[in-house]
N, C-alpha and C positions, 0 to 999 in steps of 0.2 A: 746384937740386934740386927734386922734384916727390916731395908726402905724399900719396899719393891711390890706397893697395894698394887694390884692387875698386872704383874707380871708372871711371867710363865716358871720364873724360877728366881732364888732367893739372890740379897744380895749379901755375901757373906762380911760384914766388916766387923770393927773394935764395937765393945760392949756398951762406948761411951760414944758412938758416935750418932749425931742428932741431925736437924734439919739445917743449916746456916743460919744465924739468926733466933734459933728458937734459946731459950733459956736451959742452962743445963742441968735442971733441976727437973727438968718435963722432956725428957726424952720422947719424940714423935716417932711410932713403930710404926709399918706396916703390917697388916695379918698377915698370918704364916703362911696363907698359901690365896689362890682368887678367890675371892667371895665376892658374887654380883647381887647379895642383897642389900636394900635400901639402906636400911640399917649400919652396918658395914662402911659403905660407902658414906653417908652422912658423918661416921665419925671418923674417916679419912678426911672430910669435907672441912669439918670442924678442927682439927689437926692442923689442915692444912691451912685454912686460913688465919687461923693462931700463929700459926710460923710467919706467914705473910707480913701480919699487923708488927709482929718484933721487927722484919729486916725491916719497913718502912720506918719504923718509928726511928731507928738508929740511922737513917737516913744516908746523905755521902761519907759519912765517917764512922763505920760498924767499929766496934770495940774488938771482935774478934777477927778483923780484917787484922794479915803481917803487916808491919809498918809499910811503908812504898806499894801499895797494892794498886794498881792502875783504877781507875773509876770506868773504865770498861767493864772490868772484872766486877765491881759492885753492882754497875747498874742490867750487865749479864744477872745475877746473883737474883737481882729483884725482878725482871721475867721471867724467869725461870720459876719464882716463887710465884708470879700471878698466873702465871700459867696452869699449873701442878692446880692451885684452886679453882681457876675457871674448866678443868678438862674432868675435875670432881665434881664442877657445876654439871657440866654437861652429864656426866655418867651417870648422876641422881634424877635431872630430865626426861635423859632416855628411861629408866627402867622405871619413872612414876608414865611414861607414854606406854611402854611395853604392858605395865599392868593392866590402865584405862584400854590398852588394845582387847587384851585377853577377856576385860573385864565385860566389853563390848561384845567382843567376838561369843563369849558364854549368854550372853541377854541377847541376841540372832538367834544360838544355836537354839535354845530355848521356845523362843518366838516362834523361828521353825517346824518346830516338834507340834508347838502347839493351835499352831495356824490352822481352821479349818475354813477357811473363806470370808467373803465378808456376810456383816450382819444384813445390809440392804438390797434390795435387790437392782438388776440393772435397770436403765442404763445409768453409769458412775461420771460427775461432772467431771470436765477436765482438769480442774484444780486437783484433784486427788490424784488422777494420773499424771499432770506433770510433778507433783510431787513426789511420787513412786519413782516417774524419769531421773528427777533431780537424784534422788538417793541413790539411783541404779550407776548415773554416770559418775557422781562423786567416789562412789567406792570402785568403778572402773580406775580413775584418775588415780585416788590413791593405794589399789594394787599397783598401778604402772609404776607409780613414783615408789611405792615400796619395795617394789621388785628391783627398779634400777638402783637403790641406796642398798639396798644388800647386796648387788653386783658390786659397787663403788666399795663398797667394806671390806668384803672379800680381797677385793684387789691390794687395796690397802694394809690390808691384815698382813697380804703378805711381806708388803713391801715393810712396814714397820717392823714385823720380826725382826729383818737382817737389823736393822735400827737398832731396836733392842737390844740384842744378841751384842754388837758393839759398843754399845752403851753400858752394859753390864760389864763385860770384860773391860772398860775403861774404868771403872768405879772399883773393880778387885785390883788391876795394876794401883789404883789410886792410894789402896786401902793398904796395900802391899808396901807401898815406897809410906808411908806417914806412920806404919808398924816401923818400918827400919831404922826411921828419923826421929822414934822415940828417945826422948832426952837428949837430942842435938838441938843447936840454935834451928835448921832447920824445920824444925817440926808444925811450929807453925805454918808455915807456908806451904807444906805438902798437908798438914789436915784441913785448910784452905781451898786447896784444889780438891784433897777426897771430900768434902762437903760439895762441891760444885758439880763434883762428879756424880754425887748422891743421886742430888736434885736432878741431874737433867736424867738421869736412869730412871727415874721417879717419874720425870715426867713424860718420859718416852716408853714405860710401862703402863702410867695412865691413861695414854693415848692407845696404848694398844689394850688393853680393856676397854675404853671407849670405844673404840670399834667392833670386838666383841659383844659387847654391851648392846651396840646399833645393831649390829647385826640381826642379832635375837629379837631384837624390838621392831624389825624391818618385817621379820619372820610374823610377829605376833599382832603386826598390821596387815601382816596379807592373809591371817586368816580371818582378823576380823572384815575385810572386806570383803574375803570373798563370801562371809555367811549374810553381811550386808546386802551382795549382790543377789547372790540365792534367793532371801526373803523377798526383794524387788523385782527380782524375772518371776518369782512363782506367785505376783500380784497379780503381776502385768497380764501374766497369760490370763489368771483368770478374771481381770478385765474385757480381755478381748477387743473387739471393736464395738462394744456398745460402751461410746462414750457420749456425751451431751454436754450444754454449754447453756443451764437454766439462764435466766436473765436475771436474777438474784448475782448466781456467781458472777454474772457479766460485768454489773453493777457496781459489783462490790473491787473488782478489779481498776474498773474504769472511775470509781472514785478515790482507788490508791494512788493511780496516775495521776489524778486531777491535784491530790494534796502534793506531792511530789512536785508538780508542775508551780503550784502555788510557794512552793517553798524554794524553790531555783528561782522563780523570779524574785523573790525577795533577794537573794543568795544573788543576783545580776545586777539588782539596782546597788548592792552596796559594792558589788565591784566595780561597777559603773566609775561610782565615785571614788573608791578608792584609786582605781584607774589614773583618773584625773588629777588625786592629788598626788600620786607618783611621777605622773608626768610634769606637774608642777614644779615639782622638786627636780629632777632631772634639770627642767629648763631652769631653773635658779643654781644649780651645782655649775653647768657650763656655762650660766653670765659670772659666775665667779671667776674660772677658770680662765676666761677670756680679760678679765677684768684683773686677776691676777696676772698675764702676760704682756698686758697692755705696757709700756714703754715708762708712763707715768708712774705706775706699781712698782718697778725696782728703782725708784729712788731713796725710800723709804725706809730700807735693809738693806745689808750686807749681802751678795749675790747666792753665798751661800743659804742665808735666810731664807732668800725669795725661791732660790732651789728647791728648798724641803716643805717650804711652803708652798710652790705648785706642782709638786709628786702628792703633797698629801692631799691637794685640792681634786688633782685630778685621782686618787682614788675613792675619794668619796662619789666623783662623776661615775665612773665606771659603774659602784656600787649603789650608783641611783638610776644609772640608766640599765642595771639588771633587776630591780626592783619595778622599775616602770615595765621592762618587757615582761617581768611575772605578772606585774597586775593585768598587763593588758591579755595574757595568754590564760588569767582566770577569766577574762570577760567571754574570750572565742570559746574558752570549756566550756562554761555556762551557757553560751549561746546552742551551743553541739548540742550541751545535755537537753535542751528542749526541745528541741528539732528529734533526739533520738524519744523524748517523751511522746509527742507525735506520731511519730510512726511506732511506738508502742502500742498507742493507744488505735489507732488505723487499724496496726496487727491483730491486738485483740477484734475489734469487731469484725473485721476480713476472716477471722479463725472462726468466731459463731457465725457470720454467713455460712462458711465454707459448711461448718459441721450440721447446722440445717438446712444445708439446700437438699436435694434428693437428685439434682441434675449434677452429672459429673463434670461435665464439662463448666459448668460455672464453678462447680467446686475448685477445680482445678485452675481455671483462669482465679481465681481468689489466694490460692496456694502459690501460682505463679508471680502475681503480683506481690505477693508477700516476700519473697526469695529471690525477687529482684532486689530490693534494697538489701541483703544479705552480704553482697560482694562490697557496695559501698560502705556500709558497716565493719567490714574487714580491714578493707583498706583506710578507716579511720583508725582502727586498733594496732593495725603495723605502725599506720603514722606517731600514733603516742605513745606505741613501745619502743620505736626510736628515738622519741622525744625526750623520754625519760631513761633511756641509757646513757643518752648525752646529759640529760643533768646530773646521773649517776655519777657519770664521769668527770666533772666539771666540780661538783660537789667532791669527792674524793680526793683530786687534784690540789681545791683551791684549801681541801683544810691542813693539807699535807704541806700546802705553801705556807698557810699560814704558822705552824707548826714548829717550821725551816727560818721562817725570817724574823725581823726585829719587832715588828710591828705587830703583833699576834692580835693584841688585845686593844684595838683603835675601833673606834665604833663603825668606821667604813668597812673595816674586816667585819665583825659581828653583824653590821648590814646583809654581805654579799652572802655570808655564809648563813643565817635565816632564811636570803632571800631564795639559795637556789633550796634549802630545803623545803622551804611552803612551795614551789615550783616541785619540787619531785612530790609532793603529798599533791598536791594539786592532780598532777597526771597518774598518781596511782588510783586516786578517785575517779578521773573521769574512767580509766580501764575496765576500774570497781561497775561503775554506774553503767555501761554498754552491755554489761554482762545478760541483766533480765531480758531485754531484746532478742539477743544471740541466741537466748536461753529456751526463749519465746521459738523463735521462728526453725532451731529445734525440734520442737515438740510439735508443731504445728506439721514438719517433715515427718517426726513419727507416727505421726496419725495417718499419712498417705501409705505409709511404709507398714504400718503395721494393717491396714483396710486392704491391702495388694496380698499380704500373706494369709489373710485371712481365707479368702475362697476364689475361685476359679473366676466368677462371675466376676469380682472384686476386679481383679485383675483387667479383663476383656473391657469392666465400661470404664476402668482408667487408663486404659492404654488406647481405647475409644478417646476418651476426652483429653490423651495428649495428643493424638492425628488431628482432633480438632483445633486444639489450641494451635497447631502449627501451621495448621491448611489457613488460622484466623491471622497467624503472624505474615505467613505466603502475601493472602489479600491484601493486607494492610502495609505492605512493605514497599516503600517510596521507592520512586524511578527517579525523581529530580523533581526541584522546588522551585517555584515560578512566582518572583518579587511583580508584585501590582500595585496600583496604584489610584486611590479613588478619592473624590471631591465631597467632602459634605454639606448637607444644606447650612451649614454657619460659614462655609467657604472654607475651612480645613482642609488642608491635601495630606490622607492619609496614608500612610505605605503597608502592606502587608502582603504575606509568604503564602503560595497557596500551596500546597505539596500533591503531587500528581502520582497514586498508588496505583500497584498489580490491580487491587477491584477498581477503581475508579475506572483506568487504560478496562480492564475488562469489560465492567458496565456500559462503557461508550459503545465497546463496541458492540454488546449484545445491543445496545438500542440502537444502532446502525442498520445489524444485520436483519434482526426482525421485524423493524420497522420498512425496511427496504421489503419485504420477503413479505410483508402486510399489503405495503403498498404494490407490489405486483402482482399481489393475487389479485386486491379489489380492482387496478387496472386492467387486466386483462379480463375480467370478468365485464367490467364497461365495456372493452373494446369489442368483445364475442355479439353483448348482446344490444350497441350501435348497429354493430356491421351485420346481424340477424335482421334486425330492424329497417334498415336499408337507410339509414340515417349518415352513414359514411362506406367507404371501402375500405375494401384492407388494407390496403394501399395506406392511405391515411391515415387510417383509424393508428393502423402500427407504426409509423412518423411518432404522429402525436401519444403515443403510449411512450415511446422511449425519450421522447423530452421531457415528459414529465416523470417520470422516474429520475432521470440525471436533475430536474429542478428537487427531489423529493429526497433525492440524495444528499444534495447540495442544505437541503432544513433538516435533514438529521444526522449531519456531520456537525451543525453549529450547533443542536439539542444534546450530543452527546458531548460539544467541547464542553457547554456551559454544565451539565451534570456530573462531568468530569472537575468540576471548579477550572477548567482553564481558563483565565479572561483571552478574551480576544487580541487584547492590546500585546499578548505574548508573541503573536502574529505581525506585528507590526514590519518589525524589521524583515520577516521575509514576504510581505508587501515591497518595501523596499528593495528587497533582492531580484524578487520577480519584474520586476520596473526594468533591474538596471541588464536583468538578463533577459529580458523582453528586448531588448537595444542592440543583441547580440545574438546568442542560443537560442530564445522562444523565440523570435520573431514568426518565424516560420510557421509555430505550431501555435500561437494566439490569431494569426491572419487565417490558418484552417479553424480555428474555434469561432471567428468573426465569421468565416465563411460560412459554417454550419449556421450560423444564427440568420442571416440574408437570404439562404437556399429556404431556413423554413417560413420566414418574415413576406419574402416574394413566388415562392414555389415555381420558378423555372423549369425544374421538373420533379418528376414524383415515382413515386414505387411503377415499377412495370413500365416506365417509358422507356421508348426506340430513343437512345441517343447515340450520337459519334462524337468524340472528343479526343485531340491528340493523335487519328488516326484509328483509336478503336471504338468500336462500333457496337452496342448489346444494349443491354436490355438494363434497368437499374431494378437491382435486387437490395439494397440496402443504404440509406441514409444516414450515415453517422456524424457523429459530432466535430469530430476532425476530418473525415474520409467517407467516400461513400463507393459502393461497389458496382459493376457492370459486368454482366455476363454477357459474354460473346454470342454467337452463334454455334462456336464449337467448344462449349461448353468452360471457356475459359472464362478466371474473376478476376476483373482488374482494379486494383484499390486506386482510386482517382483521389486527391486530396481537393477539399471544394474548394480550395481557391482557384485551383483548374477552371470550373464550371462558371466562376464569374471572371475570370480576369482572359482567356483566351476565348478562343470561338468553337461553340457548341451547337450540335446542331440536334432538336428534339423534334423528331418525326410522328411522335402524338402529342404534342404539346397542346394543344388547342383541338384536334381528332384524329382519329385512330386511321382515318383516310388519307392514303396516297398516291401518285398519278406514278407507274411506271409506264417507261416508252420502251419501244421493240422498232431495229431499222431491220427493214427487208430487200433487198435486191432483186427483179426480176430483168430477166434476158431480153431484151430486144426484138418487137416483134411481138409481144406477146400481148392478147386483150387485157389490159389494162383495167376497163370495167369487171370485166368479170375478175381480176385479181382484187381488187378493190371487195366487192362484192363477197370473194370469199374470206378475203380477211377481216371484213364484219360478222361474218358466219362464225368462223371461229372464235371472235370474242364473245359474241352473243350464246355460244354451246357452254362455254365452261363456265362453271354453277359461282365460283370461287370471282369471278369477274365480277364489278357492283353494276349492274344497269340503270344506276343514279349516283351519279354523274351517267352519261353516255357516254362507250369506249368510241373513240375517230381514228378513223384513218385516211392519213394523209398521202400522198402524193407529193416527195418531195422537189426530187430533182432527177435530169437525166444523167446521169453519171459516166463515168468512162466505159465501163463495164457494166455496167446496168441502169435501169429504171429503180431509182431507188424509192419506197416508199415507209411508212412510218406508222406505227399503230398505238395510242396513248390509250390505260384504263387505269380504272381504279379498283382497288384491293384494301383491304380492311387489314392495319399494323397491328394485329395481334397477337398472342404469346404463343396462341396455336396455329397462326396465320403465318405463310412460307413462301412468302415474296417469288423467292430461288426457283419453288416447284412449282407454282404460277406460271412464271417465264418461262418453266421447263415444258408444261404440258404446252401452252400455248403453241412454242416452236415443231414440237412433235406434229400436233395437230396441222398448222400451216406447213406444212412437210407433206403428211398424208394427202392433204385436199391438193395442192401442188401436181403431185403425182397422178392422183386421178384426172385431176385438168390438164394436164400436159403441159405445163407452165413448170419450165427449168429455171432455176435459180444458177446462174452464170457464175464460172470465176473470171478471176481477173485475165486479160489478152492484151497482148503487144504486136502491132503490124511493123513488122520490117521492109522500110523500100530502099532497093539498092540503084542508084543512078545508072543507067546503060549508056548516055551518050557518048560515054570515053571508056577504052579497054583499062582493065584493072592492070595497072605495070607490075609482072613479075620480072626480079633479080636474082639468081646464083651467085650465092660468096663460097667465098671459102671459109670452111670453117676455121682452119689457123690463122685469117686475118681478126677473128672475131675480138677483141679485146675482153674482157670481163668488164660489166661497170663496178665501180668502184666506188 
C-alpha cells in the first residue's frame, strides 16, 4: 500500500503498513495518484482523523510503541497526526473556496453577457454608485491579495518539493531497514520509525498538495474578481457623472448614523461603568497587596507561605490592572467611534452640498474640508494597528507563558488572558467601524476624480476652483496672533487671541491707500477752488492741505488697525519704546515734529517768504513736518530742519510785507556841486519804474570822507519771487555812472599824500657788502 494523498509520487512500503496508531484491521491508504477533488480529499480527511482519534485515545502509552520509546517520540507521533488532519482541513477549505470562486466568477461572466444598462434613467443616487465603488475596490483588493497568495504558493511549492522529495526517500530507507528487521527482536522499533516516517511524508505531501490546491484556488479567485471588476467599471462608466444625492437617500443614510450613534452611546455608558468597576477592582487587588506586604502580615505564615501568597496576590494585581486598562481603552474607542460618527455624518451632508451646488469652488471648498479630516483618520488607524499588534503580541506571549509554567489554570491567568483578548476584539472593531468614513470620503474623491475625466470644461472649472481655494487659503493665512485683553460690563477681565491674516494686513492697507488717495483728491479739489476763490493763497491753502492729509493719515492707519482686529493695546509697548528712545535716538526727530507743529500753530513764516537762516538766504518753497525747504537765489534747496527756525536767529524779509529799504553809498570827489549831485541822485531813483515812490527814496549826505564826499541813497523795492533786489542795485548804479559823466562829477579813488621833512639832509652810508651779516 502507498501513504502518499497529494504527493507527486508513491510511497512504496510493506502491504501491512498503516498510519501509527490506526487499528490493523483498517488499513489507511492514500489514492494512487493526486486527486484534488472534494470528495477524495474528504475521505483522506476522514482517514485521517480516524487515525488521529486512536493515537490520542492510546494516549502516553501507545501499545504499538517498542518498549523504552521516549515520549518525545509519542508526542512527535501525535503532531504529526493533527497535522496530516488539519492540512486535509485546509485542502477541503481551499477547493470548497476555489469552487464558490469559479462558481462566482461564471454568475459575473454571465451577468456580463447579459448586462444591457440600467433600467432607470439618470441621474443615479450615489448609494448605487458607491456601491458599484465598494464592489469595484473589493475585487481590486482581492486580485492583489489573490495574486500575492499564488506568488507565496509558488514559491513555496517549490521549496516543499525538495521537503518532499526527502521525506519520501526517508520513509523508503525506513520501509527498507523494518523489511530487513523482519523477525528480529528489532522489528518493532524500526516499523516504529517506518510509521513515523510515513506520517511526516504524508504530511509533507499534504502540505504540498495544499499549496497546489491554493494555488489553483488563488487562480480561480483572480478570475472571479477580475469579472467582478469588469461588471463594476462597465457600471461605472455607464453611470458617468450624472450622479445625485435625493434627500430620501440622504435621510435614510443620516438616520443609519443616528441609530449607530444611539447604539455606541448606550455601548459607552455601560463601559463607562464597567470602566469603573475594573478600576475598583484594580484599587482593592493593590490594597491587598500592600496589605499583604505590610510587616504585620507575615506573622501569620511561614515566609514561604506569605511568599506564594504575594506572587499570587500580585498576579491577580497585574491581571486587574490589565482589565482596568481594557476597560478603560473600550471607553477612548467608544468615545473615537462617535466623534468618527460625526464626522460621518458632516461628511455625508458636505458630499450633497458638494453634489448640489453648481459653484465649483464651494463644491470644492466642501471636498476640501472633507479630506482634511482624512489624514487624522489615518493616523487614528495606524494608531490602533499598532495597538493591536501589541496586544497580538502580548496575547501570544502571555498564553505561551501560560502554557510553559505551573499556574496555567489560576483564575488571574484566565483573567489576563480574556482580558487582552476582549482588548484585541475591541481594537479589531474600532479598525472595523473607521472603515465606512475612509470609505465615505473615498467616493466622495471619486466623484471629483471622475467629474475631472469627464470633459474638458469639467476640468478648467476645477482646476478654477482649486486656484481659488488656494488664493482663499493665501488670504486667510495668519502672519502672527495678538493676545488682548478686555474688561466686561460684570467687571470680568477677559483674555483672548486675535490672529492678524494676509487679507486682514491686505484690507488695512487697501483702506490706507484709497482712503488716503480719496482724501487727496477731495483736498486738493478744496484747495484749487479756496485759492480760485480768493479765499486763501497757495501758499497756504497747500501748508494746510498737507496737514491734513498727515492728520487723515494718522485716522486711517487706526481704521485699518481696528478692521484689521489689531487692538491698540498691541502698541503698547512700542509707546514705551518710543519714550525711551525719544530719550536718546528720536529726540532729535520728535523736537522737528514739535517744531513742524509751532511753525504751523504760529506761522513765522510761510510758502514764498525771503528768509535767511544759518547763513542761507532764499525763498521757502516747502513746509514739512520734520523739515522745511529754501531755495536760494541760485537755484539751490536747502532742507532746514524746523527746529532751526525756532531755536536760532531767522530773519523773514516779508514777514509782515513784501517791502524793503535797500541803501546805495556813493563817493564823490571833492570840489564838486554837491546840490546838484544830490539832485541827480534823486533823478535817478525817481527814473527807475522798479523803485516804490511810497515810501520816498532819500538821499543823504553823509559824511566827508578821506577821499571823498560820501553820500547815501535809501529806497524801497517790493521782496518778490519776480522781484530782483540784485538788478535793482545793478541798474541804479549804471544809471548814477551815466548821469555822473554827463555832469562831470568824478567819483574819486582812494589818494595818499606823502611829506618828506627837508630840514635835515637825508644821511647816505657806503658799506661794504662782506661786512653785511645775514639776519638770522
Amino acid at each position: 500500500m502507498a501513504l502518499a494523498f497529494g504527493c507527486s509520487t508513491l510511497l512504496p512500503v510493506s502491504a501491512q503498513t498503516v498510519l501509527p496508531g490506526t487499528p490493523k484491521s483498517e488499513p489507511v491508504a492514500a489514492p494512487a495518484a493526486p486527486s484534488y477533488s472534494i470528495d477524495d480529499v474528504r475521505a483522506a480527511l476522514a482517514a485521517a482523523r480516524k487515525s488521529l482519534e486512536a493515537i490520542e485515545a492510546a494516549g502516553e502509552a501507545p501499545t504499538d510503541a517498542p518498549p523504552g520509546t521516549p515520549l518525545a517520540e509519542i508526542l512527535q507521533r501525535l503532531t504529526l497526526a493533527r497535522t496530516l488532519a488539519s492540512t486535509y482541513e485546509k485542502q477541503l477549505n481551499s477547493l470548497e473556496k476555489a469552487e464558490a470562486a469559479r462558481k462566482r466568477q461564471a454568475e459575473q461572466q454571465r451577468a456580463i453577457e447579459n448586462w444591457r444598462g440600467f433600467e432607470q434613467p439618470p441621474p443615479y443616487s450615489v448609494l448605487v454608485v458607491d456601491d458599484l465603488r465598494n464592489e469595484l475596490l473589493a475585487a481590486r483588493n482581492a486580485l492583489a491579495n489573490a495574486k500575492s497568495t499564488s506568488a507565496m504558493f509558488d514559491r513555496l511549492e517549490t521549496d516543499y518539493a525538495a521537503k518532499l522529495k526527502a521525506a519520501q526517500g526517508a520513509a523508503r530507507l525506513a520501509a527498507e531497514a523494518a523489511d530487513r528487521a523482519r523477525g528480529t527482536p528489532e522489528f518493532r522499533k524500526r516499523e516504529w520509525e517506518h510509521g513515523i516516517a510515513v506520517l511526516r511524508a504524508a504530511v509533507d505531501g499534504a502540505v504540498q498538495g495544499l499549496l497546489q490546491i491554493g494555488r489553483r484556488a488563488s487562480q480561480a479567485e483572480v478570475d472571479a474578481a477580475n469579472a467582478t471588476a469588469e461588471l463594476a467599471t462597465r457600471k461605472l462608466s455607464a453611470v458617468g457623472t450624472a450622479i445625485d444625492l435625493p434627500r430620501a437617500d440622504l435621510d435614510k443614510m443620516l438616520a443609519e448614523i443616528e441609530a449607530r450613534h444611539r447604539s455606541a452611546e448606550r455601548d459607552l455608558e455601560r463601559a463607562v461603568k464597567a470602566s469603573a468597576a475594573a478600576s475598583d477592582a484594580a484599587s482593592k487587588a493593590e490594597l491587598q497587596v500592600a496589605t499583604e506586604r505590610s510587616p504585620a502580615a507575615g506573622t501569620a505564615a511561614t515566609p514561604s507561605d506569605a511568599a506564594s501568597r504575594t506572587a499570587e496576590l500580585e498576579r491577580d494585581l497585574a491581571a486587574a490592572r490589565e482589565a482596568a486598562a481594557t476597560a478603560s481603552q473600550r471607553v477612548f474607542l467608544l468615545r473615537e467611534y462617535l466623534l468618527q460618527l460625526d464626522g460621518e455624518k458632516a461628511a455625508w451632508e458636505a458630499r450633497a452640498t458638494a453634489i448640489g451646488l453648481q459653484d465649483p469652488v464651494r463644491a470644492r471648498a466642501a471636498y476640501d474640508r472633507l479630506t482634511e479630516s482624512l489624514a487624522g483618520l489615518r493616523a487614528t488607524k495606524q494608531y490602533l494597528e499598532r495597538q493591536l499588534a501589541n496586544a497580538e503580541s502580548r496575547l501570544s506571549d502571555e498564553e505561551a507563558r501560560q502554557r510553559a509554567a505551573t499556574h496555567t489554570d489560576t483564575p488571574a491567568s484566565r483573567l489576563l488572558i480574556d482580558t487582552l483578548r476582549q482588548r484585541q476584539r475591541d481594537l479589531r472593531k474600532a479598525l472595523d467601524d473607521a472603515s465606512p468614513l475612509e470609505r465615505l470620503v473615498g467616493n466622495f474623491r471619486a466623484d471629483f476624480e471622475d467629474r475631472r475625466a469627464a470633459s474638458l470644461t469639467a476640468r478648467l472649472q476645477d482646476r478654477w476652483a482649486e486656484a481659488g481655494l488656494a488664493a482663499r487659503d493665501v488670504w486667510n493665512y495668519e502672519l502672527f496672533a495678538i493676545d488682548d485683553s478686555f474688561e466686561t460690563a460684570e467687571g470680568r477681565k477677559l483674555a483672548v487671541s486675535r490672529s492678524v491674516t494676509v487679507g486682514k494686513t491686505f484690507g488695512a492697507a487697501l483702506i490706507v491707500l484709497i482712503g488716503y488717495w480719496l482724501s487727496r483728491f477731495v483736498v486738493r479739489r478744496i484747495e484749487r477752488k479756496a485759492v480760485a476763490a480768493g479765499r486763501a493763497t497757495a501758499q497756504g491753502a497747500a501748508l494746510v492741505r498737507k496737514w491734513i492729509l498727515f492728520i487723515v493719515a494718522a485716522i486711517l492707519g487706526l481704521v485699518a488697525l481696528v478692521s484689521a482686529s489689531i487692538p491698540l493695546t498691541a502698541f503698547a509697548f512700542l509707546g514705551g519704546a518710543l519714550a525711551i528712545a525719544a530719550g536718546f535716538g528720536l529726540q532729535t526727530l520728535l523736537k522737528n515734529l514739535v517744531s513742524g507743529v509751532m511753525l504751523l500753530i504760529e506761522r513765522p513764516l510761510r510758502l514764498g517768504d525771503l528768509v535767511e537762516v544759518d547763513g542761507i538766504r532764499g525763498r521757502v518753497t516747502e513746509i514739512g513736518i520734520r523739515a522745511s525747504t529754501i531755495r536760494s537765489a541760485d537755484g539751490i534747496e536747502s532742507m532746514i530742519p524746523n527746529s532751526r527756525f525756532l531755536e536760532g536767529n531767522m530773519t523773514n524779509w516779508t514777514y509782515s510785507s513784501p517791502q524793503a529799504r535797500q541803501t546805495i553809498a556813493i563817493g564823490v570827489a571833492y570840489g564838486s556841486p554837491l546840490r546838484k549831485v544830490s539832485g541827480i541822485l534823486a533823478g535817478v531813483l525817481e527814473r527807475h519804474r522798479q523803485v516804490l515812490k511810497d515810501p520816498t527814496p532819500q538821499v543823504y549826505l553823509d559824511e566827508y570822507a578821506d577821499n571823498s564826499i560820501n553820500f547815501s541813497i535809501t529806497y524801497w523795492v517790493e521782496m518778490t519771487e519776480m522781484g530782483d533786489t540784485r538788478r535793482v542795485k545793478s541798474d541804479l548804479l549804471l544809471m548814477i555812472d551815466e548821469a555822473f559823466t554827463e555832469a562831470g562829477i568824478s567819483i574819486p579813488f582812494p589818494q595818499r599824500d606823502v611829506h618828506l621833512s627837508t630840514a635835515a639832509p637825508v644821511p647816505v652810508q657806503i658799506v661794504d657788502a662782506a661786512s653785511i651779516r645775514p639776519a638770522t
